[in-house]
N, C-alpha and C positions, 0 to 999 in steps of 0.2 A: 504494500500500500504506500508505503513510504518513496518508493523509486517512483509509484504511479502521480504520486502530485510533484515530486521535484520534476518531472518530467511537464506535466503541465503547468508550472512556473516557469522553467526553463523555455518552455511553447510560446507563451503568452509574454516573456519578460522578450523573447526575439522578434514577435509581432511588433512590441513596439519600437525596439531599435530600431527595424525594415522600417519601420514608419516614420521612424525620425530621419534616416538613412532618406529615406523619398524625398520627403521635405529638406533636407540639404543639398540634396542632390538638384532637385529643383532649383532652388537659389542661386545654386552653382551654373546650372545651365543658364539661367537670366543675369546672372551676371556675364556669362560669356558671350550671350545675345546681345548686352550693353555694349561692350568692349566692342564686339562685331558693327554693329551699328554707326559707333564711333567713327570705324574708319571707314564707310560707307557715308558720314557725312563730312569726314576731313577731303575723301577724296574726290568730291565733286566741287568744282573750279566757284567761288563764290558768287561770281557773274551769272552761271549757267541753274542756279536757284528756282530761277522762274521758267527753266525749259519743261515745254510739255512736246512729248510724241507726235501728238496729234492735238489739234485744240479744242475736243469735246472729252482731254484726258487731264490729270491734275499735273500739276508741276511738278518736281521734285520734291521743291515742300511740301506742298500741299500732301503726296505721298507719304511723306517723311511723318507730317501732323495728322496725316490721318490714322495712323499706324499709331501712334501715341495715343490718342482718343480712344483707336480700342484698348490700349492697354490699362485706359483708367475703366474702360467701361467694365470689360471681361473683370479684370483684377476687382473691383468694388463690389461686383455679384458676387464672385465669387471667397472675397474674403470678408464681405463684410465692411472694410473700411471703406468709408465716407468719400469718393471722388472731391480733390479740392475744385476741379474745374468741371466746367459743364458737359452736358452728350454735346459733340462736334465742337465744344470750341476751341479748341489749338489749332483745328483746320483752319477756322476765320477769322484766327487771327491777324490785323493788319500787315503787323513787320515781320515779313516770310523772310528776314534776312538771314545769312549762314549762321551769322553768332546767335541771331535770337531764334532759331528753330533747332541748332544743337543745343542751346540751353531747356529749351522744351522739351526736348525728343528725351536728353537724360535724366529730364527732373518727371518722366513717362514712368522710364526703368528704374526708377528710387521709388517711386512710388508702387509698383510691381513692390520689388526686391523685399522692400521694409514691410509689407501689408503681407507678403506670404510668411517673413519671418515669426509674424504674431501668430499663427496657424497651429494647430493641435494636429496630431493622425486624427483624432477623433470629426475637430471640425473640417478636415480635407476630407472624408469618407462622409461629410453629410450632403443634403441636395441642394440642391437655388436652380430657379429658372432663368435662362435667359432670354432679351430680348421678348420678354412674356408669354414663353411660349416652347423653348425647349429644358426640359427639366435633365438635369444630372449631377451628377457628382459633383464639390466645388472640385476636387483635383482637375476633372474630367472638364468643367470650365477654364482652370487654369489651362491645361493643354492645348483647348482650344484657341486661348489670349496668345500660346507661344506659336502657334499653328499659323495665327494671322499675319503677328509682326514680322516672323519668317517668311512667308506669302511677300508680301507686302516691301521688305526691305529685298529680297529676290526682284520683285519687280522691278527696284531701283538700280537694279546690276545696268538693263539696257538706259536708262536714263544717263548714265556716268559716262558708256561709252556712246551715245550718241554725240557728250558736251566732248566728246577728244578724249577723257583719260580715260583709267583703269583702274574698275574696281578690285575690291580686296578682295586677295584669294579664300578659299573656302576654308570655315574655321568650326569643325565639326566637334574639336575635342580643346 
């Protein structure tokens, strides 16, 4: 009997290391998403800010803040912490310029970063809807907030090289 509970202590005391392990793990990833990001907005010529593709498509910034926006929206569902800024506003905001959209774009990823840190295993494995309308996981939100900003900052690879340079290479680990 005595082997039979140390054994499920031992069960239950590794569920929640994995679960803390998750939750750092995560952190880890978003902070290397930040850093990624980073050189995705050093390497776009600060002139070339306002290039769009095509003109029914967003600009660089505009891409850049829009990719921020999700990540207050997704991260707020999902953690619970209070969005300091509004649905869409970094996208409209006036000054799309380099300094003031990499200050946005990073104070996105601090606000991810810090708002998944406050996190339980317990409160990652409970639910929240988003967008009013798909219910899951918060983790399972979260994933999706990393799912976008990757989306999204991917799209900005062809923006860099249309303005002439070269985006950063692929930073998986």
């Amino acid at each position: 009997m005595k082997t039979l509970i140390t054994f499920f202590f031992v069960l239950g005391f590794s569920s929640l290391t994995f679960a803390q392990t998750s939750i750092d793990n995560m952190v880890k990833d978003w902070e290397r998403a930040k850093a990624y990001t980073q050189e995705y907005l050093d390497a776009m010529p600060a002139d070339k800010y306002d290039l769009k593709p095509t003109p029914e498509m967003r600009s660089f910034a505009q891409q850049m803040l829009h990719l921020t926006d999700g990540n207050y929206g997704f991260a707020s569902a999902a953690t619970g912490v209070a969005s300091p800024v509004g649905m869409g506003a970094s996208e409209k905001t006036e000054d799309q310029s380099k300094e003031n959209v990499t200050k946005l774009v990073m104070a996105g990823y601090d606000f991810v970063i810090s708002s998944i840190k406050t996190m339980t295993p317990e409160q990652l494995a409970g639910t929240t809807t988003l967008f009013g309308r798909f219910e899951m996981t918060k983790g399972q939100a979260l994933e999706k907030c990393f799912e976008h900003q990757t989306h999204h900052r991917g799209q900005a690879t062809v923006y860099i090289r249309l303005a002439g340079a070269t985006p950063p290479q692929e930073k998986l680990f």
